[in-house]
N, C-alpha and C positions, 0 to 999 in steps of 0.2 A: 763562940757566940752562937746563937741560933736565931736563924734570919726567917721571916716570914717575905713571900714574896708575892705581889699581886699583879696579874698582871689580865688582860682581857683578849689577847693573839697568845695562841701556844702549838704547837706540836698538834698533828702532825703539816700545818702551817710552817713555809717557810719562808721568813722576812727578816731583815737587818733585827725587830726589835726580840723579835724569837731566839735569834744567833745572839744576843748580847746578855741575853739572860740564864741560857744553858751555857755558854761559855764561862760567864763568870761563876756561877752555882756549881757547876761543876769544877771550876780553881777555888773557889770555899769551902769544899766539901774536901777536897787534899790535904786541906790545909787542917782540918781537924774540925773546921766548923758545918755544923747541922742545918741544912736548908730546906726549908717547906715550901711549895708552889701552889698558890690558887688561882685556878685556871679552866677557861671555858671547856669544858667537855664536846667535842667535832666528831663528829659521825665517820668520816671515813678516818682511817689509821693505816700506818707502816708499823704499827706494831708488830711483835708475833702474838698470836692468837688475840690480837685486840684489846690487848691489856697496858695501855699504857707503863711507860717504866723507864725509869732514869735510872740508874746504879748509885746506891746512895744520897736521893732524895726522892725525899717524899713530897706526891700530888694529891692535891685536893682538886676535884673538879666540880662544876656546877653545870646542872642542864644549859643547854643555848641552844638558839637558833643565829640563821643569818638575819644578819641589815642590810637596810636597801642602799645606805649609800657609800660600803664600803666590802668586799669579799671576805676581808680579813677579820674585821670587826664583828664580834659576835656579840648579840644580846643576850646575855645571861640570866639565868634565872636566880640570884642569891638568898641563902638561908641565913641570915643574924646568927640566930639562933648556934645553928648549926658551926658557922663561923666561931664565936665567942667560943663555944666549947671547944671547937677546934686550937686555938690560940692556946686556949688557958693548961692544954693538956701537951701543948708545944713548948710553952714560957719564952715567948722569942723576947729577946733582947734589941731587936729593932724589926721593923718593920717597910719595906721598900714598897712604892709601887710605880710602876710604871706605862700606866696608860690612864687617861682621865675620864672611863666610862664606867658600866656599874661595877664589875671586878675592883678596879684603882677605888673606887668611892666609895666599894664594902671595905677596903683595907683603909683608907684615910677612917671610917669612924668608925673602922675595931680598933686603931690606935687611938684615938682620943677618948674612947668609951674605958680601954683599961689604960691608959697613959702610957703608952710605950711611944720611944723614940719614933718620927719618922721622918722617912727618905723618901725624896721624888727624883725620877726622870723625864726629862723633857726629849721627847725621841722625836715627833713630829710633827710637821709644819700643819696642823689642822685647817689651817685659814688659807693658806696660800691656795689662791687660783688654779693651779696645777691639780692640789688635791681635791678641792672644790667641783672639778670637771667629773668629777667620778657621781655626783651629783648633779641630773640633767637639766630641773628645774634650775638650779643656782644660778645660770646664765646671765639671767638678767639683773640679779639683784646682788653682785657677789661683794663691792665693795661695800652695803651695809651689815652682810652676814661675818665677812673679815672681821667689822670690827665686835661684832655682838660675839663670835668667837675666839677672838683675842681677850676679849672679857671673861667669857665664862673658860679658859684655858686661864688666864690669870688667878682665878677664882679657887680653881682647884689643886693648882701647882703651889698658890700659897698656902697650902695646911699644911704642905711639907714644913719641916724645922730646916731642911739645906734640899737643896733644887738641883741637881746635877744636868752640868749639859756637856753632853758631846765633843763640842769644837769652841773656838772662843767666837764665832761669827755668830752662832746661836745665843752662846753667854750675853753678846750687847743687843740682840734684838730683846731678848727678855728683858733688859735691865732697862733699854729704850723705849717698852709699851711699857715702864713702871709694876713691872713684879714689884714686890715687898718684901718676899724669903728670899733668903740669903741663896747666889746661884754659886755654884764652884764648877771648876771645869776636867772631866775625866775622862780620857779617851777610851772608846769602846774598845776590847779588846779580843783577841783571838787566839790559838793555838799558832806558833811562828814553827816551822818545818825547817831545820836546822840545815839538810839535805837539799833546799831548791838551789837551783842553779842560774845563771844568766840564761835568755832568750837565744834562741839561733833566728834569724832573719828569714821570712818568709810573706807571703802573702794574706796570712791568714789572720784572722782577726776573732773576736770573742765579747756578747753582751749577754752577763747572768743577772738575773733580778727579775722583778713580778712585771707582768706584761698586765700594766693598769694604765688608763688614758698618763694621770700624772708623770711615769717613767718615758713620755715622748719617743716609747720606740720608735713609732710612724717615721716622728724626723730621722731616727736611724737609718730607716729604712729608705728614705726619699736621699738623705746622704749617700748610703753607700751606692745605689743606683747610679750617684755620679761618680766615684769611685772606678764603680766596675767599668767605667767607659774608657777610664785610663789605661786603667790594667784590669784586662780580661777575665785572668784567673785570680781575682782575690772570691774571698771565702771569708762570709761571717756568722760565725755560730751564736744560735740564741737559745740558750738555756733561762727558762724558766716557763711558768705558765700564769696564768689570769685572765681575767674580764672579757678580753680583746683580741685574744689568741686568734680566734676564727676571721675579725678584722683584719689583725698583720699577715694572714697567711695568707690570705686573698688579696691583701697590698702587694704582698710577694710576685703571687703569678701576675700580677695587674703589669708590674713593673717590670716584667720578663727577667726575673732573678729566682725562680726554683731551681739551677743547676750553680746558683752561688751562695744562697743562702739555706740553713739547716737548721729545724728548730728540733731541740732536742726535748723538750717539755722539761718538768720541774724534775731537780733532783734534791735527794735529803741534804742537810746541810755539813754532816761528818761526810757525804763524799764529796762534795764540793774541796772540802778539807785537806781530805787526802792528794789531790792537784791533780787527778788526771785529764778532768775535760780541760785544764789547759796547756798539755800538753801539745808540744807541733802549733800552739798558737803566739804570735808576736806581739798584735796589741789590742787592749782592753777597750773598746768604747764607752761612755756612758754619756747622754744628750740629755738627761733630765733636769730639770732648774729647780727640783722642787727638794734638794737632798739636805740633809742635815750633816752627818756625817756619813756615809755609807756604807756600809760592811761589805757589800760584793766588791768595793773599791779598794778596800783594803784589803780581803781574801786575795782578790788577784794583784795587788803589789806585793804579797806575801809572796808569789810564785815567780815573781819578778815581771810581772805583767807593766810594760811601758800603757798608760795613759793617754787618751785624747778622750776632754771631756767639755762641758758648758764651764766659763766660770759663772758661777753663781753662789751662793750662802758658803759652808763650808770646804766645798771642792777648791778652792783653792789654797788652803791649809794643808789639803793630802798632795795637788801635785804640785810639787816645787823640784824642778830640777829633774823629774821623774814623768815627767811625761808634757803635753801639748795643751792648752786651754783654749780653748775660742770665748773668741768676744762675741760674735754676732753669731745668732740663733739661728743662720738660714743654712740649708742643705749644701751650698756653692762655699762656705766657709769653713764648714766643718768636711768635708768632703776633702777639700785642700789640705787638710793639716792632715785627714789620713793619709791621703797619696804622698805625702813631703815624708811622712814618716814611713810608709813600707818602703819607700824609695830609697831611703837612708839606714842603710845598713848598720853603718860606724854609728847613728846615734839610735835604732834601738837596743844595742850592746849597751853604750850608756845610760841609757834609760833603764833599761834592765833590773842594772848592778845596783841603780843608784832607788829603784822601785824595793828592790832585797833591804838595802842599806834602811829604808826610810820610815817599812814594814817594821821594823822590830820597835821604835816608838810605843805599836797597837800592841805590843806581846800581851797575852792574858795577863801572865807574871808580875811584870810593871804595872798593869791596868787595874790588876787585882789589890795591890801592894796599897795604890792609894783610896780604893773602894774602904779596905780594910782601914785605914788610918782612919778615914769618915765615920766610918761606922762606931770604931773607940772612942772618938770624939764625941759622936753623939749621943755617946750613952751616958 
């Protein structure tokens, strides 16, 4: 088959919807099938010499700038024109997109325009408050914007012909604000490392992901503060970067934690991959309430990373039996569930094993397997 893929966050951007789209493009591209990507062009790059480059697929880029109410989100500049000839000299046999802004909206009506199948994803919660914070003005007015954005996300997720979501906690919220296109449900997927091992028990802990008001580092960070009172020497590393970076770091020394806490800034997403920064670490935090399904969640149960996370939306589909959930969003409870767990030795071994076990679900392989069956179907 050969796949057009639209998407408006790409490279050298790294986020769950970036990781889900090189991961599976790249197990399509194994597999014998041709994948083309169109996709905002970003000024800075980890490329070599600045040349964008996948192995075996091909990018289309379009000028952009930033938006004001998201880091990630770029406004594009799209060419029709430019597109359609692009298609027509591809012949893709479907057409996916995966975000609802201009990119997702030049790929919805270059498929309608030559009638090729398509494919939506539903990757994130636009409306939710959490996401909403990234948006200063919204404050006051967020439960009329929710719904005026539930609408126009309904709006745009129905040209799809089938609607892909993530988790099935996402699947009933769509089906609950009355989508119309048919939703199916597919787990994102990842590269599974054959080689990880169980955790060894230590003090140390690990939060990777974009440091944006909505990921609630802060509560992380007001968390482990209680933490370190218990136990002196824990240690929690923060890989990523974003918005706020200069805020947590100065939460950091506010709360006399520069000699426990280490912010390691962003890293690419194949070395995340490869498991070293979770090396010598025991457990995963993540305090966010605004997740869908979460790929750095899943990367580090791949490495056997034990869990202590919010429940909310789909986090509690990943940790079952594999790690810790809190119920109440305040720093004294989730604080607790950490210390209960570096305390406990005998159950982050079982956490571990049972994080390795629960990881392979996500395997690219699997995840790819039924992408592909959708995709024959829809054609």
């Amino acid at each position: 088959m050969n796949i057009a893929i639209f998407t408006d966050v790409f490279l050298p951007l790294t986020n769950g919807v970036v990781s889900v789209i090189i991961n599976s493009s790249k197990e399509l591209v194994k597999r014998g099938h041709k994948v083309k990507i169109f996709a905002p062009r970003i000024k800075k790059s980890h490329f070599d010499n600045n040349k964008p480059k996948i192995e075996g697929i091909e990018l289309i880029f379009y000028p952009s700038t930033d938006t004001f109410f998201h880091q990630d989100i770029k406004l594009a500049l799209v060419h029709p024109i430019k597109t359609l000839r692009e298609l027509k000299n591809f012949k893709p046999d479907i057409i996916h997109f995966h975000t609802p802004f201009v990119i997702g909206i030049e790929g919805i009506a270059s498929a309608k325009k030559l009638n090729i199948p398509l494919i939506g994803t539903f990757h994130t919660f636009l409306m939710d408050p959490e996401f909403l914070s990234n948006v200063k003005f919204t404050r006051f007015a967020i439960k009329p914007i929710e719904k005026l954005l539930w609408k126009y996300s309904n709006f745009i997720h129905e040209q799809a012909d089938v609607l892909i979501s993530p988790c099935e906690y996402t699947k009933n919220a769509l089906v609950e604000h009355k989508i119309k296109t048919k939703v199916v449900q597919i787990n994102n997927g990842i590269p599974i490392n054959p080689l990880s091992i169980a955790k060894t028990p230590n003090h140390n802990c690990i939060y990777t992901g974009r440091l944006s008001p909505e990921k609630n580092v802060n509560l992380l960070l007001k968390s482990f503060a209680l933490v370190v009172k218990k136990i002196p020497n824990a240690h929690l590393k923060i890989v990523g970067s974003g918005t706020i970076q200069g805020e947590l770091e100065q939460l950091t020394k506010s709360l006399n934690l520069s000699q426990n806490i280490t912010f390691t800034g962003a890293l690419p997403n194949e070395e995340i991959l490869k498991g070293d920064i979770f090396e010598n670490q025991s457990v995963f935090i993540n305090t966010s309430t605004s997740e869908n399904q979460p790929m750095a969640v899943i990367e580090a149960m791949s490495f056997g990373m034990p869990i202590v996370a919010i429940r909310s939306k789909g986090m509690p589909e990943l940790v079952e039996g594999n790690g810790i959930l809190c119920d109440s969003h305040t720093p004294e409870e989730i604080s607790r569930k950490i210390i209960h767990l570096l305390n406990s030795p005998e159950l982050i071994k079982k956490f571990s094993l049972a994080a390795l076990e629960k990881s392979k679900s996500y395997d690219i392989k699997t995840t790819t397997d039924a992408l592909e069956k959708l995709y024959k179907g829809a054609i």
